[in-house]
N, C-alpha and C positions, 0 to 999 in steps of 0.2 A: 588714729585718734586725732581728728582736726578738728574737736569741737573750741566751737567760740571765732573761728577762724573767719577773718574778712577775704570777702570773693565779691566787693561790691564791682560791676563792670566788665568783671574777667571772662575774658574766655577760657571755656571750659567745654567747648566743642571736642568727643569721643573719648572724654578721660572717663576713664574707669573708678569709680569707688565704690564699688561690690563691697558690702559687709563694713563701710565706713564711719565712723562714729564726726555726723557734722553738726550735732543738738547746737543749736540756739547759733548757726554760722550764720553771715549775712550775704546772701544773694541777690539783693537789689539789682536791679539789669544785666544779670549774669547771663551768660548764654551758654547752657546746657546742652544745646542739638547733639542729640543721638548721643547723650554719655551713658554711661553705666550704670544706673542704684542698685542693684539688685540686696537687697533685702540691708540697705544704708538705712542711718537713723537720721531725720533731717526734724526728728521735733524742736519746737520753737524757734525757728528760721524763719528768718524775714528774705521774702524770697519777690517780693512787690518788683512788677515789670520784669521778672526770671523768664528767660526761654528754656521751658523744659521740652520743644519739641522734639519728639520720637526719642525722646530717652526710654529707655528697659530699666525701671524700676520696680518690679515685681518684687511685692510682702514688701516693698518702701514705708520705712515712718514718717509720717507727715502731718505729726497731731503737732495743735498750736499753731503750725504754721501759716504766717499773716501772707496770701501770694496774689494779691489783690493788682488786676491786668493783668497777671502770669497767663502765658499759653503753654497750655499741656498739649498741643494739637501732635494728633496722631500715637501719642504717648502710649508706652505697655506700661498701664498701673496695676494689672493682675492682682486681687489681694492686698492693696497698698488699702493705708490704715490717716484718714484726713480726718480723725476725731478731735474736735472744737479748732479746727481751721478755720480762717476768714477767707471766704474765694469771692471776693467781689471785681466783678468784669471778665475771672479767668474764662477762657477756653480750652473745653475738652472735645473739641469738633474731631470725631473719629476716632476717639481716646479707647484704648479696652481697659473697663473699668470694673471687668469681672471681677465679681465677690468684694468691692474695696468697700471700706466701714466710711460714712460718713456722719459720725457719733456725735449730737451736739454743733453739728459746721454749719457754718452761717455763711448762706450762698448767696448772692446779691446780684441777679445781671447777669448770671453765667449763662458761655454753650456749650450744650449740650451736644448740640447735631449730630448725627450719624455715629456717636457712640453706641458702644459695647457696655452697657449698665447689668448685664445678665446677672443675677444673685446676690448686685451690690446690696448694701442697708442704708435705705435713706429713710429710716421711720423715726428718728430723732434730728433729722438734718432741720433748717431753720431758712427757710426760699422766701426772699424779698425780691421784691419786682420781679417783670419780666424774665422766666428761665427757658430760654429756646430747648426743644426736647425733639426737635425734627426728624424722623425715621432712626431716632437712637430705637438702640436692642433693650426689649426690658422683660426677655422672660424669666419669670418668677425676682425682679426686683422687689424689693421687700418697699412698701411706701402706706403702708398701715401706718393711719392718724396723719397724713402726712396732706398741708395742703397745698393743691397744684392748681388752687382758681386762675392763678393768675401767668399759668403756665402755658406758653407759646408749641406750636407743631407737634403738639399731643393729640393721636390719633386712637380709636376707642380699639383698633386694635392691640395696642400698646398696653392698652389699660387692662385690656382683656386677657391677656397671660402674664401681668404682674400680679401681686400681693397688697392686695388693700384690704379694708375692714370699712365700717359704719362709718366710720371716723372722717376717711379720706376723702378731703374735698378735691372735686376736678373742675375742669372748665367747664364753661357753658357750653351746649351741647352733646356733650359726652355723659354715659350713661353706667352708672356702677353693673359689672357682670352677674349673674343671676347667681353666680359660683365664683369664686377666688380659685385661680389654681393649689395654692399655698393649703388653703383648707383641705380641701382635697386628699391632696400628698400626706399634710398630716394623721388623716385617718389612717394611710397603710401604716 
């Protein structure tokens, strides 16, 4: 139980807090490389300029939290839950982002690149400016209603095995699939 707990600067390179209670702790420039969340609560933590790279936080809480310049690079967020998060500037370049909720988050700037988005939900996420998406994975992500005009290295195969609807705006060039997989699957 470390919640409330100041980590502003600390190192925190390979510690373990599996199953940690760190709600609303402060990790301003903390550096996380390669520590442990697995299935830690880190909602409402101000995590701004936080290195979480290649930490294993799978089923991680990470609703509220403000991680604005945070790098998640290479990060295992498996399942991890960034409902009404603020990611502005973060990077998830290689991140695996499988199944993670991003319920309400308000993305600003972020990358994406070469992640793992497989089954994540981003039909309520909230993308201002520029969102790099460059050969990330998005089969069957969920991005119904969700608009990506202004969304960078989105490729229409990309688009072509996620989950979109009428709704979903893309970039210029790219063209809605004649079929959504998502719909599909539903019918079995």
């Amino acid at each position: 139980m470390l919640d409330g707990s100041d980590f502003v600067q600390a190192n925190l390179v390979d510690v373990d807090f599996s199953y940690t209670d760190l709600r609303n702790s402060n990790f301003v420039s903390a550096d996380l490389t390669k520590a442990t969340l697995v299935r830690a609560a880190l909602a409402g933590a101000r995590a701004d300029r936080a290195n979480f790279q290649r930490v294993e936080a799978y089923r991680a809480g990470f609703q509220d939290v403000r991680a604005n310049d945070a790098s998640f690079m290479a990060a295992e967020l498996q399942r991890a839950d960034f409902s009404r998060a603020e990611l502005e500037n973060a990077n998830f370049q290689k991140a695996d982002l499988s199944r993670a909720i991003f319920d309400k988050t308000v993305i600003t700037g972020a990358n994406f690149s070469y992640s793992n988005l497989s089954r994540a939900d981003l039909t309520t996420a909230v993308f201002e400016g520029a969102i790099n998406f460059e050969d990330a994975f998005f089969f069957l992500t969920r991005i119904e209603g969700v608009d990506l005009s202004a969304a960078i290295g989105l490729d229409q195969h990309q688009v072509d095995i996620a989950c979109g609807n009428a709704a979903t705006k893309l970039p210029a060039g790219l063209v809605m699939p004649k079929r959504w997989p998502c719909a599909e699957a539903e019918k079995d």
